[in-house]
N, C-alpha and C positions, 0 to 999 in steps of 0.2 A: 581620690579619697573614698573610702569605702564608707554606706552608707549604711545603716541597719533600719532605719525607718523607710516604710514603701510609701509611695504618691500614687494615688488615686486622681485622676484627669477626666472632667466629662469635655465630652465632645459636643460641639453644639455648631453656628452657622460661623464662628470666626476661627471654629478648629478643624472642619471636614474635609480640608485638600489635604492629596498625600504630600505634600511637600512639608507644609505645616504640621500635620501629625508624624512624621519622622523628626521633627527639629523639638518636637515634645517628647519623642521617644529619647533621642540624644541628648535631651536637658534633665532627663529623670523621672518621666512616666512611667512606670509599673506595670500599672493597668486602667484599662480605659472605658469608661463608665458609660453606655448608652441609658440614655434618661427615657423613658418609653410615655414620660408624660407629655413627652414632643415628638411631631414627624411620624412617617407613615413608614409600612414594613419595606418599604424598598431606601426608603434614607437610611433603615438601621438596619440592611442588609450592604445598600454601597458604602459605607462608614464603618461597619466591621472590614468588608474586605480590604480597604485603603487601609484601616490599622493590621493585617495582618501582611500585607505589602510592604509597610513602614515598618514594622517589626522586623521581616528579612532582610529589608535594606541594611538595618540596624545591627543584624546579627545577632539579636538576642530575644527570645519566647517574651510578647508580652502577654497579659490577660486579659479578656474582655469582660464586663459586667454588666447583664441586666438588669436594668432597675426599673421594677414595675411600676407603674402610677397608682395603684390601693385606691383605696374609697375617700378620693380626697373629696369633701363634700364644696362644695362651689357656689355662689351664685350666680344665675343666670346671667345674660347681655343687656344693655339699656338700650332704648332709645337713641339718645345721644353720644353713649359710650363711655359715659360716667357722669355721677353727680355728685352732690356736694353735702354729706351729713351733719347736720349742726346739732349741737351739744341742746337736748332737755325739748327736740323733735321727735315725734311720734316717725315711726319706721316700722313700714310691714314687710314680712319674708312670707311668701306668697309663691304653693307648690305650684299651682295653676295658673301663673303668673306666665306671659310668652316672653315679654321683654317690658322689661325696666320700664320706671322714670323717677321724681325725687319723690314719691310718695310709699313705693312699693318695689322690690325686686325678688324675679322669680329664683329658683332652685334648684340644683340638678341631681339631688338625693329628696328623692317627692317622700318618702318615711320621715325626714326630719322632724315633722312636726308631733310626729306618734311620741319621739324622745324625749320633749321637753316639757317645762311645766313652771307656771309662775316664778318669778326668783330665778333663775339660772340664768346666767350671764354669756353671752354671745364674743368670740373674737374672731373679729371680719381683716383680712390682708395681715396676717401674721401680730394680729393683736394690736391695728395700729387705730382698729374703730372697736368699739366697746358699743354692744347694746343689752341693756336689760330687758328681759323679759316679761309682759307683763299679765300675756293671757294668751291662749290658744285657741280659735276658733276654726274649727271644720280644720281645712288645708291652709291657714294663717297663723304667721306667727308675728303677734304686736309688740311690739317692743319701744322702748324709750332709748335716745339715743343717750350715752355717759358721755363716749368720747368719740366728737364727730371728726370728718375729714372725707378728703376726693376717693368714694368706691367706684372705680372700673368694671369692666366685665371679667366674671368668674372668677374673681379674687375667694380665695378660702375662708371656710367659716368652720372655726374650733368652738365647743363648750370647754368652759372654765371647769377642771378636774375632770375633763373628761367623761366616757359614760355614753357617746352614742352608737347605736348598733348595729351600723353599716359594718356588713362583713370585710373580713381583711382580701377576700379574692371577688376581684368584680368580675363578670363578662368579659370587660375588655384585656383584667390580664390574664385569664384562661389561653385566651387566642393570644397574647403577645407570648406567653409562655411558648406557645407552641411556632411561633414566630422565630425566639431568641434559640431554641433547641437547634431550629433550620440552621441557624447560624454557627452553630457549636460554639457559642458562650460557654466560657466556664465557670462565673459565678451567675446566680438571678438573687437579686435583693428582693426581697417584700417589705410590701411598706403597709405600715399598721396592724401589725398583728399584736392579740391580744391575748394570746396562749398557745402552748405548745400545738395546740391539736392544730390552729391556723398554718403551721412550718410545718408539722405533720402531711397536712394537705398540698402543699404547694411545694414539696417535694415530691411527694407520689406522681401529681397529677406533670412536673419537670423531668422524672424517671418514666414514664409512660410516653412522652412528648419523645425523650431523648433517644430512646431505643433503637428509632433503627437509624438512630448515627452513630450510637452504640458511645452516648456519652452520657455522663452524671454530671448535674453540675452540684459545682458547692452552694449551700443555700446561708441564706446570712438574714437576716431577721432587723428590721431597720425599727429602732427602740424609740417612738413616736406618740405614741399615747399613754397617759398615765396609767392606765389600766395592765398594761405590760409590765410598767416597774414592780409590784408583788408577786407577776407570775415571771421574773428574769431570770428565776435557775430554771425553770421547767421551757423556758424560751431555747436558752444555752444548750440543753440536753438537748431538745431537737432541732439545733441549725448545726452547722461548722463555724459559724460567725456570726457577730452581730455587728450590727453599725451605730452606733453614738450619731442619732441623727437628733440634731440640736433645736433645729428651726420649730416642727410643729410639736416637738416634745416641750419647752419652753412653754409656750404658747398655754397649753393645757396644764404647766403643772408648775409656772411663773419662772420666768431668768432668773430669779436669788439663786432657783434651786438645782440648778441643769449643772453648775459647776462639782458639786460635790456629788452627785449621781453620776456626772462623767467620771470620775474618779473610782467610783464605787463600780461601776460598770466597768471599765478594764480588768481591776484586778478580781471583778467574778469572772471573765471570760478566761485571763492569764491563768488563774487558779482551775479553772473547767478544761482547761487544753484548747479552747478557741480564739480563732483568731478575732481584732476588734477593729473597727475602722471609727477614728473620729472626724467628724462631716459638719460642712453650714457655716459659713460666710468665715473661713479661715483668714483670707487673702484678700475679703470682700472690698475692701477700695483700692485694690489692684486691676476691678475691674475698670476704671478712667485713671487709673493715676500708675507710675512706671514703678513708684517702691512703696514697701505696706506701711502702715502703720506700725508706732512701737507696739500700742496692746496687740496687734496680730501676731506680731513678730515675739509676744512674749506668750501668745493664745498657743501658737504651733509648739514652740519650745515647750511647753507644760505640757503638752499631749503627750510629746515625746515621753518627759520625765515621769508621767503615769507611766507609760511603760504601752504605748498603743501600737499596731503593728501599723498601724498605715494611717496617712492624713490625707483629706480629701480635697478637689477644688471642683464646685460647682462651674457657675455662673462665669466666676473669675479667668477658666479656662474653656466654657461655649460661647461664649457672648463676649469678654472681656477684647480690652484694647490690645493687650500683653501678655498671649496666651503662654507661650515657651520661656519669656521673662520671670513670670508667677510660677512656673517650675523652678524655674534653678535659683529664685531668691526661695523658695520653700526647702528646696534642697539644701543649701548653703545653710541655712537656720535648723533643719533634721540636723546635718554631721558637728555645729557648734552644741548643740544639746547634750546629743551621745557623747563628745566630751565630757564631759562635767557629768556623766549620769554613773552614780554606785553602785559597783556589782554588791549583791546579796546574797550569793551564789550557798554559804555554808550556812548562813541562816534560811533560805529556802530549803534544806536539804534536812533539816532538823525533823523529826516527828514524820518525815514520807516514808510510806512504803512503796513496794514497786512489786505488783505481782504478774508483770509482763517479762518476758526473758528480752524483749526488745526496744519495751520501754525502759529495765534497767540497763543495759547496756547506750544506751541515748545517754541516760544521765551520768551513768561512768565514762564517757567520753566528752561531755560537759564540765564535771570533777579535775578530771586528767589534765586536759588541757588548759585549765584554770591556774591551776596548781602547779602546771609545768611551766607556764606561760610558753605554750603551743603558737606558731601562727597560724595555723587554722586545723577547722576541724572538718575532714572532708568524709559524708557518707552515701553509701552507695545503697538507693534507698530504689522501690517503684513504686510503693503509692504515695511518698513523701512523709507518711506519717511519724518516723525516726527525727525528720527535721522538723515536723511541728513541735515534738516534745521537747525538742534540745531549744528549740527559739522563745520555749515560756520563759526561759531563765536567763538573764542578761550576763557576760562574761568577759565583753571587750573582744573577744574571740568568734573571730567570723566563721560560718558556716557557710562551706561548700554542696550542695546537696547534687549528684549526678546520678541521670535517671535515665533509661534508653525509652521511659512514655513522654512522649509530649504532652499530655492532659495532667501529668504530673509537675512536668517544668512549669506549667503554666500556671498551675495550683500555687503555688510555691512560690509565685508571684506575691501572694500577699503577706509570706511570714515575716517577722523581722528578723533580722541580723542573716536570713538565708538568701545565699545565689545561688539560684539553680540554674544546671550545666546541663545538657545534653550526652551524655554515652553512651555507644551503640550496645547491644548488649553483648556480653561476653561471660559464658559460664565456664569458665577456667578463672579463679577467684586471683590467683598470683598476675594473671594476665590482665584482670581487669582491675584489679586496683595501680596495679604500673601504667595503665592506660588515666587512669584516675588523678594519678599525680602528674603526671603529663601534662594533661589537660589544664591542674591547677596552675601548673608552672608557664607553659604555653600562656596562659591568660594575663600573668605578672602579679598571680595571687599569691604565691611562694614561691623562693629561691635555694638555691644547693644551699645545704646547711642547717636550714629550716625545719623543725620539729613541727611535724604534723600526726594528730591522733585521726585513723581511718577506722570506719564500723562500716561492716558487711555481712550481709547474710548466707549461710553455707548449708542447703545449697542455692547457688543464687537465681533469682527471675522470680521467687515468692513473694509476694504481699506481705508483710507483717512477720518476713524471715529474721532480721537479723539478729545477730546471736554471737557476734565476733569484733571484739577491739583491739585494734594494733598501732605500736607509736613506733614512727620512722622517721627517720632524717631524710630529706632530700637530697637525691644521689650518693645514698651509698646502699647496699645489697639489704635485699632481707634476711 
């Protein structure tokens, strides 16, 4: 069953043999997320290589991702290794603090205390301790506890509404940047940025790293602090993607509200031409248990029907029980969604203009095969971006996308509704689009008989060439 929503898979210690990460490939992994706020540069150097081993095994380009760890602000380690905050106890956060105990925990963002100021409200483990703030002395922060419970070591500490000034690029992902490049990753997520100039930044400094592997990667902008949400168009403008990352966006800007922002956030990226990932405990008690939840099961399915290109599994697929099971019951819940999902197609088309000759010809072969009821639509693209445009627009109409760059099939990883193919190249246009149909047919993508709309650009091997729509039956002449 052909799928149009992509799965995003982090790898972590129950997914890093190549045995196990092929049997994720095989159940509907996409692309495979290295989490960089785990493990040293040699786990996420033999962890890439095992997924690109497992990809070949597999036979099909998958995509790697990394995901930096940002200025997640932390508390220090205890004594004991956690203690126990009680509700309407006094609680110091203490820069100069080495290690914990129940009176006091140190910090690993020593500026914290420059940010805050009587009245602003503290959330410690993803908002599950609450402390008010009651005064700042020197390098202390006193606080009263609202809502106590067992803090650990380095559990995360969000302000309510956001607001602190830890830059979006720390030391450490400079150098992971330069790490994940070694690797030739093809996307790197940032995490916490707070305006375009941050994606600005950590693109340069990923184009400078990438060079002489003579790679770009896609950059994607992970939508985490409230202060992002007013700058999301000027965010969109400078990523290729953004990720709907749930967990510390919530946090800072309250669960009511994450629902209808996830919403609003697809279709500005759909509307922008960028791709979206939505992320953060999809599948979450799939990590102990073999099948989800109904609200999961009905969380995924509404991502879908936003219209998101890809769903993501944390935890559920590093650490979980049921790494490759949580793939294919996510999968199985993508292709029941895409059922039941309404093309738009002529109401999207209303009021555009198109002053690309190769962006209009994307959409006239979107049009076409809508309208014809096409079985697919196969284009013959190299830097992919014909298939971005045609995937903004949902149609029941699969896209084919063949490409003779691998850095392109791989890209193309995260659009929806697109497969991308491998072709070697071939600048004779009759020759390589017969190669083209081949390939789809070869695969069991279409059969003789089969109306297929193909776009090509002439002459071909150009970037941003194409310029050419043709509708053919399968097995009979041009």
């Amino acid at each position: 069953m052909h799928r149009a929503t992509k799965i995003v898979a982090t790898i972590g210690p129950a997914s890093s043999t190549p045995e196990i990460l092929l049997q994720m490939i095989q159940a509907g992994a996409d692309v495979v997320r290295l989490n960089f706020s785990h493990g040293t540069a040699d786990d996420h150097r033999q962890r890439a290589e095992f997924v690109r081993e497992a990809a070949r095994q597999a036979g099909r380009e998958v995509a790697i991702m990394a995901d930096l760890q940002g200025p997640k602000i932390r508390v220090g380690k205890f004594e004991s290794g956690k203690v126990t905050l009680v509700s309407g106890e006094p609680f110091i956060l203490d820069a100069d603090c080495e290690l914990g105990n129940q009176e006091r925990a140190g910090l690993d963002y020593k500026d914290l205390p420059r940010d805050l100021k009587p009245g602003d409200v503290l959330l410690l483990n993803d908002g599950l301790i609450v402390l008010n703030v009651q005064r700042v002395i020197g390098n202390e922060i006193h606080t009263i506890v609202k809502i106590g419970g067992d803090l650990s070591n380095n559990k995360g500490i969000n302000r309510q509404g956001g607001g602190l000034s830890a830059p979006a690029l720390t030391a450490k992902d400079m150098e992971d940047i330069r790490t994940a490049m070694s690797l030739s990753v093809d996307f790197v997520a940032v995490s916490f940025p707070k305006n375009a100039t941050d994606m600005e930044m950590a693109r340069q400094l990923a184009n400078i790293a990438g060079a002489p592997y003579g790679i770009k990667p896609k950059m994607i902008a992970k939508i985490e602090r409230a202060e992002a949400i007013p700058a999301l168009q000027g965010i969109l403008d400078a990523s290729d993607g953004i990720m709907v990352a749930r967990g510390d966006l919530a946090v800072e800007v309250g669960n009511a509200a994450v629902p209808a922002l996830q919403k609003r956030m697809i279709r500005m990226a759909r509307e922008s031409n960028k791709f979206v990932i939505t992320a953060t405990q999809m599948m979450e008690s799939m990590i102990y248990a073999p099948v989800p939840t109904r609200a999961e099961v009905s969380d995924v399915a509404n991502a879908v029907l936003d219209g998101t290109d890809a769903v993501m599994l944390s935890a559920e697929s590093a650490a979980g029980k049921y790494p490759v099971q949580t793939i294919e019951t996510m999968a199985a819940i993508c292709v029941e969604a895409e059922k039941s999902e309404q093309s738009e197609l002529d109401r999207d088309f209303l009021d555009r203009t198109f002053t690309r000759i190769d962006q209009s010809i994307a959409m006239g072969a979107l049009f076409t095969a809508y309208h014809l009821g096409a079985k697919a639509i196969v284009a013959l693209t190299e830097s992919g971006s014909t298939a971005l445009w045609m995937s903004r627009h949902w149609t029941h109409v699969p896209i084919f996308a063949l490409t003779p760059r691998v850095g392109s099939e791989r890209a193309m990883a995260l659009y929806r509704n697109v497969t991308s193919l491998h072709l070697d190249t071939n600048t004779d246009r009759d020759t390589a689009l017969q190669q083209a149909l081949e390939t789809v047919v070869s695969k069991g993508y279409a059969s003789r008989g089969d109306m297929v709309v193909l776009t090509v650009g002439e002459p071909m091997g150009q970037a941003g060439g194409t310029n050419t729509l043709k509708i053919v039956r399968v097995g009979e002449p041009y």
